[in-house]
N, CA, C and O atoms as a Tripos MOL2 file, in Angstrom:
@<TRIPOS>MOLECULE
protein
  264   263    66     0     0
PROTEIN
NO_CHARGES

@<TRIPOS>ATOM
      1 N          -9.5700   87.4670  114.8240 N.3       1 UNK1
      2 CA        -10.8660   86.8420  114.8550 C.3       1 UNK1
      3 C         -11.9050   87.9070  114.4990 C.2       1 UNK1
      4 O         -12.1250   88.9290  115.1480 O.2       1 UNK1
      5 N         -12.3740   87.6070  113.6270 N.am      2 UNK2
      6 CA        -13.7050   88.1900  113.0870 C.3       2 UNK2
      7 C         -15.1180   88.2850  114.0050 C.2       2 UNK2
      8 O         -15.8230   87.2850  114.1370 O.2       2 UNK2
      9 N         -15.4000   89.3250  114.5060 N.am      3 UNK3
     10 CA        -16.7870   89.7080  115.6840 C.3       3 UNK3
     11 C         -17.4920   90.4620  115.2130 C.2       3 UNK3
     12 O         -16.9270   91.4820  114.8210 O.2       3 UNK3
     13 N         -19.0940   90.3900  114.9860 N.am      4 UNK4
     14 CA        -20.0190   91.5310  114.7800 C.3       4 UNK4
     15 C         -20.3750   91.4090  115.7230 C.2       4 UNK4
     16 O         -20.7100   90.3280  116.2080 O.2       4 UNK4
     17 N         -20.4260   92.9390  116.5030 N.am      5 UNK5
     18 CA        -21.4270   93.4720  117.3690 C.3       5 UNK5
     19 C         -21.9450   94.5820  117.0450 C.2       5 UNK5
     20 O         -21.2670   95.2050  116.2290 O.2       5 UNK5
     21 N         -22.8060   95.0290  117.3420 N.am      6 UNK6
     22 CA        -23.6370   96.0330  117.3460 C.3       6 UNK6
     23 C         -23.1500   97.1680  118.9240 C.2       6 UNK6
     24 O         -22.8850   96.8080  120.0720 O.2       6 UNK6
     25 N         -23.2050   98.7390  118.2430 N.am      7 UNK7
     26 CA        -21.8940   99.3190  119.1830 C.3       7 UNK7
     27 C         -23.2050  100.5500  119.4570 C.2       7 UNK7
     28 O         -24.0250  100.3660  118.5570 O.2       7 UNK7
     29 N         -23.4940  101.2720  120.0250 N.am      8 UNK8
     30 CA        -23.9940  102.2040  120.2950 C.3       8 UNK8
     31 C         -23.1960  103.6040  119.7850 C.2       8 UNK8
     32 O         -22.3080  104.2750  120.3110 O.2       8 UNK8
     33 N         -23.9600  103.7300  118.4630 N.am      9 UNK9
     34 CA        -22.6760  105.1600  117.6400 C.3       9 UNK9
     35 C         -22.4500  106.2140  118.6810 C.2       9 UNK9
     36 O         -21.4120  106.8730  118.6180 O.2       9 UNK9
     37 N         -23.1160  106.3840  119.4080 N.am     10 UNK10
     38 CA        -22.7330  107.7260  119.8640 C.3      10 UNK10
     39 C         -21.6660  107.4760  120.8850 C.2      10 UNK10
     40 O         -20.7790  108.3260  120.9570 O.2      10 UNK10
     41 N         -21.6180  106.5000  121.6410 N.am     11 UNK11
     42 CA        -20.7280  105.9220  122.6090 C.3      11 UNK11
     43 C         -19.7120  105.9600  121.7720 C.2      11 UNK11
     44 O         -18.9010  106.8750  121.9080 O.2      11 UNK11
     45 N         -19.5450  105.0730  120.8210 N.am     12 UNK12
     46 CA        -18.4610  104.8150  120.0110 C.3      12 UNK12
     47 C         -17.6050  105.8970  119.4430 C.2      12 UNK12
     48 O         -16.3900  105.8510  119.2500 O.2      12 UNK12
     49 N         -18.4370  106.8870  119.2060 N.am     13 UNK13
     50 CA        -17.8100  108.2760  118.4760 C.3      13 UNK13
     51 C         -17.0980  108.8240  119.8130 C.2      13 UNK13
     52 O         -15.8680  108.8640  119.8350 O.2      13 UNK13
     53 N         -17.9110  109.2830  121.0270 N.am     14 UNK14
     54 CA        -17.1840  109.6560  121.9870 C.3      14 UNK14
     55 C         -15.9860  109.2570  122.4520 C.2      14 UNK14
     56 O         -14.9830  109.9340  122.6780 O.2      14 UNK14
     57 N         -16.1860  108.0130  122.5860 N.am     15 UNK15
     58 CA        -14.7480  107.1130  123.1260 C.3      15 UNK15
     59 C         -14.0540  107.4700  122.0700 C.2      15 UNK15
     60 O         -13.3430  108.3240  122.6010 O.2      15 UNK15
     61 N         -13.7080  107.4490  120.8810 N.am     16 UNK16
     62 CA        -13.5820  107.0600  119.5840 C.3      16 UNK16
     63 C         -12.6120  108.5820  119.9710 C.2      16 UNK16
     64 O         -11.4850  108.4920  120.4590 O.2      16 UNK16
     65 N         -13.2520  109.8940  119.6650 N.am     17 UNK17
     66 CA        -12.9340  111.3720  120.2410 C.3      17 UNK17
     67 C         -11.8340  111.4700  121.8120 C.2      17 UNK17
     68 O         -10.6840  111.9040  121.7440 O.2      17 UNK17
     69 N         -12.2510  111.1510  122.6800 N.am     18 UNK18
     70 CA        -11.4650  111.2050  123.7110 C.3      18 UNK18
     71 C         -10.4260  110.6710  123.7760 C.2      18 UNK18
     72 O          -9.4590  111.3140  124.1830 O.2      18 UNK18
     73 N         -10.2760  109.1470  123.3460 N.am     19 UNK19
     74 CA         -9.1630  108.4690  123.0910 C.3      19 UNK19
     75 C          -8.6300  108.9580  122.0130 C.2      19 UNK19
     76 O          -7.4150  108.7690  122.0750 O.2      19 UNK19
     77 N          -8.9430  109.5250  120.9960 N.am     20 UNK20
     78 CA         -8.1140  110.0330  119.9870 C.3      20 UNK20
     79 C          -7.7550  108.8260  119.1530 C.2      20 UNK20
     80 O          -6.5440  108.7070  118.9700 O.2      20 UNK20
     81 N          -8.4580  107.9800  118.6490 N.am     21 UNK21
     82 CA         -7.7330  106.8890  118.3440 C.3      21 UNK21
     83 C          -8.6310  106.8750  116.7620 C.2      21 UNK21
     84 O          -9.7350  107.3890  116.5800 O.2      21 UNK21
     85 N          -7.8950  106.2210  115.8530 N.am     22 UNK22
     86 CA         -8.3100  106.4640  114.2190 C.3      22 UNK22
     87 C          -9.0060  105.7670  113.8810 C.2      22 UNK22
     88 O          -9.4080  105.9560  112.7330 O.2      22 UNK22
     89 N          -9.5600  104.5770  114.6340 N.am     23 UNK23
     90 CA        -10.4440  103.7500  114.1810 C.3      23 UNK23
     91 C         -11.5230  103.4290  115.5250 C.2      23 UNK23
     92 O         -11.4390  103.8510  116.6780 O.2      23 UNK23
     93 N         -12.6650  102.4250  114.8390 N.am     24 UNK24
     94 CA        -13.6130  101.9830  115.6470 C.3      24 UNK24
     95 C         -12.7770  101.1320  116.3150 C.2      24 UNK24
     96 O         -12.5320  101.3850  117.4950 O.2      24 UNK24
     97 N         -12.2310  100.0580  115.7310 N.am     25 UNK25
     98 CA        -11.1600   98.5740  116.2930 C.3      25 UNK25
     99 C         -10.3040   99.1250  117.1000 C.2      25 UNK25
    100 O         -10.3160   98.5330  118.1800 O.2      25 UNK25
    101 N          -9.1780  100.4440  117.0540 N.am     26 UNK26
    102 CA         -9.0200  100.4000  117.7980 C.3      26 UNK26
    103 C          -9.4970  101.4430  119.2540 C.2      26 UNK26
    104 O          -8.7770  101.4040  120.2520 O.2      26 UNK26
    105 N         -10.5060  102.1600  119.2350 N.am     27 UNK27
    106 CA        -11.1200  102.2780  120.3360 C.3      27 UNK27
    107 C         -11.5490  100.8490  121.5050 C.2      27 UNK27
    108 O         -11.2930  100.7380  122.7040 O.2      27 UNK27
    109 N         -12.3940   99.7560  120.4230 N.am     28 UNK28
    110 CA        -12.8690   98.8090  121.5250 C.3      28 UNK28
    111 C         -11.5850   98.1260  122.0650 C.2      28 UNK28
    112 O         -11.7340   97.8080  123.2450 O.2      28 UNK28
    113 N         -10.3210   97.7900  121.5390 N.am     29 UNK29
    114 CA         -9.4610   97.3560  121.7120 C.3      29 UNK29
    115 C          -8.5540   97.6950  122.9880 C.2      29 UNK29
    116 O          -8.0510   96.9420  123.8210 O.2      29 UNK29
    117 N          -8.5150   99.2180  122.8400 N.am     30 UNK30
    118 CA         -8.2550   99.7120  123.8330 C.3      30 UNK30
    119 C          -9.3780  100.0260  124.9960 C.2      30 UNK30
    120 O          -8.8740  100.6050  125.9590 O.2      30 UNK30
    121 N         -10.5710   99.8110  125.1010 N.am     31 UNK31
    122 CA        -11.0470   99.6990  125.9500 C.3      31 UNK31
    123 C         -11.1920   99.1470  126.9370 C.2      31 UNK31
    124 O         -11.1960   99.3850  128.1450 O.2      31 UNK31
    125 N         -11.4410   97.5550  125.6150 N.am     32 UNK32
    126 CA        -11.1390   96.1740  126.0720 C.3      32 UNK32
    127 C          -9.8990   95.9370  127.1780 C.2      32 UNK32
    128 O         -10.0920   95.3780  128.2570 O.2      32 UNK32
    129 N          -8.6650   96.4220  126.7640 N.am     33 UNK33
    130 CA         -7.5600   96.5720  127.5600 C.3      33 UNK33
    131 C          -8.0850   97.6130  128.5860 C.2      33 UNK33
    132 O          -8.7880   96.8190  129.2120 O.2      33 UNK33
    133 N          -8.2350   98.5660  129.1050 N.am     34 UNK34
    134 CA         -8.3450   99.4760  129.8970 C.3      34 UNK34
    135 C          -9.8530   98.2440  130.9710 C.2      34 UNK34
    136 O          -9.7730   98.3220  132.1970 O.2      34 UNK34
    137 N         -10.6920   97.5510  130.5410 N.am     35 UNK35
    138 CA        -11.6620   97.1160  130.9660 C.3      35 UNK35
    139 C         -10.5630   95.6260  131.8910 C.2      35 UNK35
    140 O         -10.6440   95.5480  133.1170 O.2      35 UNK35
    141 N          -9.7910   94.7710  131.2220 N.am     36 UNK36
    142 CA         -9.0390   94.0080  131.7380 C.3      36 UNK36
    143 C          -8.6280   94.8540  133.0200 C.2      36 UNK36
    144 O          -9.2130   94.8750  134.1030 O.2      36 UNK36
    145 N          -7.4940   95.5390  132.6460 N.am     37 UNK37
    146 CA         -6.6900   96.1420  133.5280 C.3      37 UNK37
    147 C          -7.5450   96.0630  135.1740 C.2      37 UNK37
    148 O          -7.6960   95.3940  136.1960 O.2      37 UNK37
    149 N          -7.9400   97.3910  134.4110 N.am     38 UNK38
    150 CA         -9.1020   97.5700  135.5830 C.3      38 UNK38
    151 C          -9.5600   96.8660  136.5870 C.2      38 UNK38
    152 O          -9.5420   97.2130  137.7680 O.2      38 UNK38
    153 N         -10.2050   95.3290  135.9080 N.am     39 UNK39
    154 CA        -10.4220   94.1740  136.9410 C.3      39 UNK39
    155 C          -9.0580   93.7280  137.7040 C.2      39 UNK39
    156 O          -9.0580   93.6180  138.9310 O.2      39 UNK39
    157 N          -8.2490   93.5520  137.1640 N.am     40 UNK40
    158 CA         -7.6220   93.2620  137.7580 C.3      40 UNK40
    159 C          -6.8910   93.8900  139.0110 C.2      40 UNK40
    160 O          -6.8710   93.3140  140.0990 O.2      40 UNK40
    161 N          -6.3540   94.9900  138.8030 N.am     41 UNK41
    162 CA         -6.6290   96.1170  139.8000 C.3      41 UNK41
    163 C          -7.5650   95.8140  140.8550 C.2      41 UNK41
    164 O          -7.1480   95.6160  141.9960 O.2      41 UNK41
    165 N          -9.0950   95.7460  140.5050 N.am     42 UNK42
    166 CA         -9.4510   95.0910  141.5730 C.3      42 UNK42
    167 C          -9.7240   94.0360  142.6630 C.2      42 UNK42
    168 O         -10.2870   94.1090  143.7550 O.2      42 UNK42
    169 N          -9.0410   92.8770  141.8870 N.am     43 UNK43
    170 CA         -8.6700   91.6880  142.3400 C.3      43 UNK43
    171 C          -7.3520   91.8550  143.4070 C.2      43 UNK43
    172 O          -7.3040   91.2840  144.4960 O.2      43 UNK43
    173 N          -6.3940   92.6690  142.9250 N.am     44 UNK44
    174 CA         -5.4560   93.4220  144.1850 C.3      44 UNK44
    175 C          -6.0140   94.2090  145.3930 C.2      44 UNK44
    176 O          -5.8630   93.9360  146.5840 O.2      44 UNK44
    177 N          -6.6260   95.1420  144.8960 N.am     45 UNK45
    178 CA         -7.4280   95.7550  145.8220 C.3      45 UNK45
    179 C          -8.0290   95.4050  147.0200 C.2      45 UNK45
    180 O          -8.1340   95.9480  148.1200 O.2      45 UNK45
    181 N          -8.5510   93.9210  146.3250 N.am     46 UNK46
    182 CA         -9.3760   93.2150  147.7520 C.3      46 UNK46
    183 C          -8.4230   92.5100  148.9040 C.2      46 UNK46
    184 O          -8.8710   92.1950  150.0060 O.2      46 UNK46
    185 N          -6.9860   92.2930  148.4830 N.am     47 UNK47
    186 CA         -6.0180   91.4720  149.3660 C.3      47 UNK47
    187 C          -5.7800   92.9110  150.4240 C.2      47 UNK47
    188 O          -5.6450   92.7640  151.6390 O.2      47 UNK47
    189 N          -5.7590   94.0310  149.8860 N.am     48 UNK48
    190 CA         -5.5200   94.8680  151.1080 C.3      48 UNK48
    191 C          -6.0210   94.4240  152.4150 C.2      48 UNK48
    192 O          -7.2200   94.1980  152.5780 O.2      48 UNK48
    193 N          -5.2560   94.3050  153.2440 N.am     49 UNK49
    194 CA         -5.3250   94.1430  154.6360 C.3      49 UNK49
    195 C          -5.3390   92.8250  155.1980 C.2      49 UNK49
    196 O          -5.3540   92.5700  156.4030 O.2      49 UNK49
    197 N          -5.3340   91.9410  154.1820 N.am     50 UNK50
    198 CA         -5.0780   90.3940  154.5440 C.3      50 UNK50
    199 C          -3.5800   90.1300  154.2840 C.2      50 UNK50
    200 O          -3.1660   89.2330  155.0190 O.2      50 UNK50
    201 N          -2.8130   90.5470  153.6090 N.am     51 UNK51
    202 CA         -1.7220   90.2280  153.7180 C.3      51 UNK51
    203 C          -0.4020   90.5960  154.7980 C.2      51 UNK51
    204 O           0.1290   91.6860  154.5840 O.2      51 UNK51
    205 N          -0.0590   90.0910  155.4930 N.am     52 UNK52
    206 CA          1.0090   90.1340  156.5240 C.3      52 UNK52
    207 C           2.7490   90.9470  155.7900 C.2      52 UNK52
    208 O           3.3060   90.6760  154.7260 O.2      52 UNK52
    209 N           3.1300   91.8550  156.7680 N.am     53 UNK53
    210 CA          4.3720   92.6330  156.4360 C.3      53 UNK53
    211 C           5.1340   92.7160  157.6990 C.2      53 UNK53
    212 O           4.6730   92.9570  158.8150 O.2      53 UNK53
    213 N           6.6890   92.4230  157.2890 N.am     54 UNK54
    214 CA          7.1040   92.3240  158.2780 C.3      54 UNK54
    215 C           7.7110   93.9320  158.1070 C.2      54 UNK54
    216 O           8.1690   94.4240  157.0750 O.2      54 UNK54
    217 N           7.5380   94.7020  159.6920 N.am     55 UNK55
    218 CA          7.7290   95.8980  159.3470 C.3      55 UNK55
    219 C           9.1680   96.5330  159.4390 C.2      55 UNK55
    220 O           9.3940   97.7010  159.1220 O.2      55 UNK55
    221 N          10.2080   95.5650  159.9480 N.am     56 UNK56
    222 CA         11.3760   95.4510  160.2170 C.3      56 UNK56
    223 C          12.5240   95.3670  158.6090 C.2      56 UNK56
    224 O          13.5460   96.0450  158.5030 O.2      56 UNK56
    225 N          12.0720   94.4930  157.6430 N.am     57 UNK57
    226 CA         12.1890   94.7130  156.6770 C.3      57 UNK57
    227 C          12.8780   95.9310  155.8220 C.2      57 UNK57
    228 O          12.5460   97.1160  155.8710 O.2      57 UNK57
    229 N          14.1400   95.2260  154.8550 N.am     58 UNK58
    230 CA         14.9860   95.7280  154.6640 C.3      58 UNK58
    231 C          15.2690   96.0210  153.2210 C.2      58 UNK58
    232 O          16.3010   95.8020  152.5870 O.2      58 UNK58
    233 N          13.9700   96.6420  152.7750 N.am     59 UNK59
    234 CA         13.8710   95.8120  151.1150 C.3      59 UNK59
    235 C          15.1570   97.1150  150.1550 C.2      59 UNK59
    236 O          15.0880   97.2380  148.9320 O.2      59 UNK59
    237 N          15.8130   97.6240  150.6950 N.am     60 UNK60
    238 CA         16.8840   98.7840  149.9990 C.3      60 UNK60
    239 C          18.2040   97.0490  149.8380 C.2      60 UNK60
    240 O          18.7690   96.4720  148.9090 O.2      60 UNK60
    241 N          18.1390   96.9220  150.9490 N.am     61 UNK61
    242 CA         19.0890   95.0180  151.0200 C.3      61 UNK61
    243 C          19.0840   94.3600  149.9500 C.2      61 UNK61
    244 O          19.9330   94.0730  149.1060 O.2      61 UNK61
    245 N          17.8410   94.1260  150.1210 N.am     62 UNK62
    246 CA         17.4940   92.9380  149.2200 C.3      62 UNK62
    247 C          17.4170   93.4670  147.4660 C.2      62 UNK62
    248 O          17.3610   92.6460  146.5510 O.2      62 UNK62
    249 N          17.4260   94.7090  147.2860 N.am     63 UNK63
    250 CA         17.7180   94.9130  146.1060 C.3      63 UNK63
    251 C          19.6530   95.1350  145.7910 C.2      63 UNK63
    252 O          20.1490   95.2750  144.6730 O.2      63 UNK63
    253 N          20.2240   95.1140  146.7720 N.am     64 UNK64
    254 CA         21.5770   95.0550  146.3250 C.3      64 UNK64
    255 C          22.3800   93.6440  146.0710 C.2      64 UNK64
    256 O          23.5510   93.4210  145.7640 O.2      64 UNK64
    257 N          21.2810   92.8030  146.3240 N.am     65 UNK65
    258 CA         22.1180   91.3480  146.1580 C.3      65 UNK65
    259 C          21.4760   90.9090  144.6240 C.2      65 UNK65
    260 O          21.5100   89.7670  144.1650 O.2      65 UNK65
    261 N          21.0660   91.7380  144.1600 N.am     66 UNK66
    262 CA         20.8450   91.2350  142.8480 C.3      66 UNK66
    263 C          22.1160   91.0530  141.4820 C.2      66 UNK66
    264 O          21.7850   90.6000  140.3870 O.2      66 UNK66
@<TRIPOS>BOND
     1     1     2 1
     2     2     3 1
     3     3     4 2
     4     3     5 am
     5     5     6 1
     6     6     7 1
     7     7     8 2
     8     7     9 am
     9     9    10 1
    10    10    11 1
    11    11    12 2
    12    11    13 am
    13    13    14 1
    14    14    15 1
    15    15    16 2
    16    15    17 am
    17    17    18 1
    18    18    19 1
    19    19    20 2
    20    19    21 am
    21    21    22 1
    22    22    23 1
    23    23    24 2
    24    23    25 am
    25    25    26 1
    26    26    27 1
    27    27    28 2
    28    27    29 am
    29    29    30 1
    30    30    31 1
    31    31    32 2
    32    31    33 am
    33    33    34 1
    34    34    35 1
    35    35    36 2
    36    35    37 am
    37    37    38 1
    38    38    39 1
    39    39    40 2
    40    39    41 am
    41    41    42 1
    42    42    43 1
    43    43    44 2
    44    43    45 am
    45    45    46 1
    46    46    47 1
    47    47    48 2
    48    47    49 am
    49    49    50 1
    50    50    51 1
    51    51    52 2
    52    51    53 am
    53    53    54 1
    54    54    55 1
    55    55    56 2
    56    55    57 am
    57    57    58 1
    58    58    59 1
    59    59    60 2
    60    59    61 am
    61    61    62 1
    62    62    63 1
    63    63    64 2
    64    63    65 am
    65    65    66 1
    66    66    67 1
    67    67    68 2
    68    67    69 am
    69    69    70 1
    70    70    71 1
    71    71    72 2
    72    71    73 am
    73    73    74 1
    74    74    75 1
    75    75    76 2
    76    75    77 am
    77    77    78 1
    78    78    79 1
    79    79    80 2
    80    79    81 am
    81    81    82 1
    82    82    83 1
    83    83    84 2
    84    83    85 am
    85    85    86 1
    86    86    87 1
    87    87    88 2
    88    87    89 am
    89    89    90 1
    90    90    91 1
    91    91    92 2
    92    91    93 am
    93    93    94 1
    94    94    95 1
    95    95    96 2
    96    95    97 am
    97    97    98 1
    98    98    99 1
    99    99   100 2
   100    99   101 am
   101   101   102 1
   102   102   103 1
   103   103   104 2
   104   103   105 am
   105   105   106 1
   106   106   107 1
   107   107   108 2
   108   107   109 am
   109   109   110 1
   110   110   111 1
   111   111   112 2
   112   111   113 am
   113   113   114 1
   114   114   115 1
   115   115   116 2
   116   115   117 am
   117   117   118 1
   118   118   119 1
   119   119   120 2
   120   119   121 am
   121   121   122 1
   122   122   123 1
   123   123   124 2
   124   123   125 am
   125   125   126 1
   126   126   127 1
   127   127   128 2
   128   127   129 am
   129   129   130 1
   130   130   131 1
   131   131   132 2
   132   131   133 am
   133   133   134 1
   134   134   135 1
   135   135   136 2
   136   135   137 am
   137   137   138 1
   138   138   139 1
   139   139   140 2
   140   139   141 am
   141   141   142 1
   142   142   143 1
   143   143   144 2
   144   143   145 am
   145   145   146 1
   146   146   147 1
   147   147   148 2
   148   147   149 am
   149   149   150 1
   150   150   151 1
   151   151   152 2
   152   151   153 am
   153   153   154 1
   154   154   155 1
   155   155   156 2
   156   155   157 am
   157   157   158 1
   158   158   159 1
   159   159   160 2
   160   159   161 am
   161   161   162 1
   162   162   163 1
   163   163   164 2
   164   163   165 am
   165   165   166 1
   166   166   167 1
   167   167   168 2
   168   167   169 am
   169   169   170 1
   170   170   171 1
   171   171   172 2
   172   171   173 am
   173   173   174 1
   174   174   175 1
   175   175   176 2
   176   175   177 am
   177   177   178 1
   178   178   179 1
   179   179   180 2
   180   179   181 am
   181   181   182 1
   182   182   183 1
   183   183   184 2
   184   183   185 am
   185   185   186 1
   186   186   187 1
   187   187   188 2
   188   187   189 am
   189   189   190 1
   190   190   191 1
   191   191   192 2
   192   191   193 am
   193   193   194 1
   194   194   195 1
   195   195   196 2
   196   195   197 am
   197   197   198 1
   198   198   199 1
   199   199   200 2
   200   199   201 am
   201   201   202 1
   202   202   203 1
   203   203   204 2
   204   203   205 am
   205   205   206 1
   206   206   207 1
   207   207   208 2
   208   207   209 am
   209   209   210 1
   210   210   211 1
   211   211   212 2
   212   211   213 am
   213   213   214 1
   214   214   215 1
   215   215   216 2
   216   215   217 am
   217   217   218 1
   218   218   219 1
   219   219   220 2
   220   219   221 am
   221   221   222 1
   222   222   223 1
   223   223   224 2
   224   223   225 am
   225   225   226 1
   226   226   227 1
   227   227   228 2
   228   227   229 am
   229   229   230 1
   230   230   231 1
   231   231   232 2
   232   231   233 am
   233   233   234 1
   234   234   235 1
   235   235   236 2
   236   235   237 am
   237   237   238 1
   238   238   239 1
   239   239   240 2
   240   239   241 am
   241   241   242 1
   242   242   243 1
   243   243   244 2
   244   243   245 am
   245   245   246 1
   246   246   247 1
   247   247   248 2
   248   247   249 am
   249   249   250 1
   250   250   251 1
   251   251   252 2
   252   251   253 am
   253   253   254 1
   254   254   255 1
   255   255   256 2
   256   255   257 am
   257   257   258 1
   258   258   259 1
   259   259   260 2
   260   259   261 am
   261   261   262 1
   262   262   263 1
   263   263   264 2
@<TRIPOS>SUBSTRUCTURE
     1 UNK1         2 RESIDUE 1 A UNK
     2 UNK2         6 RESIDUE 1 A UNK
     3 UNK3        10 RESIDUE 1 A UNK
     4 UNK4        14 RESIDUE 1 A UNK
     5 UNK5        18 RESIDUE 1 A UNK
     6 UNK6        22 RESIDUE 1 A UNK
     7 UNK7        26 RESIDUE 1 A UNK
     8 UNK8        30 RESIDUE 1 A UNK
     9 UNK9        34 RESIDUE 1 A UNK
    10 UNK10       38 RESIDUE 1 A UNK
    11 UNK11       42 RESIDUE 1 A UNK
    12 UNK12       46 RESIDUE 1 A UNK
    13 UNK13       50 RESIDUE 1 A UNK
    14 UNK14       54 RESIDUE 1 A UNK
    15 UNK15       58 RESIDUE 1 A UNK
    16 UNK16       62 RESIDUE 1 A UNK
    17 UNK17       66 RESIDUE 1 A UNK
    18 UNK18       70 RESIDUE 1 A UNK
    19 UNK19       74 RESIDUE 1 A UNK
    20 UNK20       78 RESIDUE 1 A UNK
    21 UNK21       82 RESIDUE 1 A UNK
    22 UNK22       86 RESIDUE 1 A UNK
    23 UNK23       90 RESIDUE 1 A UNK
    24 UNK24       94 RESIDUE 1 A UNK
    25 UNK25       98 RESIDUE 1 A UNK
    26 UNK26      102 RESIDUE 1 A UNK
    27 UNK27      106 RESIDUE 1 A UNK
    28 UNK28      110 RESIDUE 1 A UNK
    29 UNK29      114 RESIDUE 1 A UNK
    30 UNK30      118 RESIDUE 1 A UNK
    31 UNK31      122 RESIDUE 1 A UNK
    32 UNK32      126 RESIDUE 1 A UNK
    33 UNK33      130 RESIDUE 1 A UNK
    34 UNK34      134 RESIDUE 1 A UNK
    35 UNK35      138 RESIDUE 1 A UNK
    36 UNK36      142 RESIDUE 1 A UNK
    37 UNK37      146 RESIDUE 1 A UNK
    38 UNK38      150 RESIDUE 1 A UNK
    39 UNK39      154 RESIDUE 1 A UNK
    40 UNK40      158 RESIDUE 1 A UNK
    41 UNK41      162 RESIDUE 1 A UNK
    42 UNK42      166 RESIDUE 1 A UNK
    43 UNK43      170 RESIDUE 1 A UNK
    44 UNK44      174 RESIDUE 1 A UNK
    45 UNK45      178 RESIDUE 1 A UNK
    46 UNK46      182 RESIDUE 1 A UNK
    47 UNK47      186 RESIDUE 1 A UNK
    48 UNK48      190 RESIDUE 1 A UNK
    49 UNK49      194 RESIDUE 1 A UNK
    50 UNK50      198 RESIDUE 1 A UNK
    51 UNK51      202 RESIDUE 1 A UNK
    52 UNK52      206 RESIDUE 1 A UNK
    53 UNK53      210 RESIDUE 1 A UNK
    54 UNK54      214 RESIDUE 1 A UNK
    55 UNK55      218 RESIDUE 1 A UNK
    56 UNK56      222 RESIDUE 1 A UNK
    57 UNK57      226 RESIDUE 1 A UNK
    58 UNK58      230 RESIDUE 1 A UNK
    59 UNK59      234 RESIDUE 1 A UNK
    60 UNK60      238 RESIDUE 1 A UNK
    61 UNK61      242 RESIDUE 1 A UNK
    62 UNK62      246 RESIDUE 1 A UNK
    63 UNK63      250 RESIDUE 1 A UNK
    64 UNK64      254 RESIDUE 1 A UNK
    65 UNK65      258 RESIDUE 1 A UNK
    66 UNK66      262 RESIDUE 1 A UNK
């Protein structure tokens, strides 16, 4: 899919430099991905401490019945 945006060059060059990457496309691309990730990560983040563990749990077990 075809997108014009307007990129802030100097941002773009930096990222562009650090990531090491050969193009503009794929800098945002990989950003884009690194920007996903990220959220999501924090969507895990927030279940910390609401979720229940049983501490008895035998999970070395439960990987041998596979």
């Amino acid at each position: 899919m075809a997108t014009n945006i307007q990129l802030d060059e100097e941002l773009i060059s930096e990222a562009q430099k650090l990531g090491n990457h050969a193009s503009k496309r794929a800098t945002v691309e990989d950003a884009l991905r690194e920007y996903v990730q990220r959220r999501k990560q924090m969507e895990v983040i927030k279940l910390f401490g609401q979720i229940d563990f049983e501490e008895g749990h035998d999970y070395k077990s439960a990987r041998k019945r596979r």
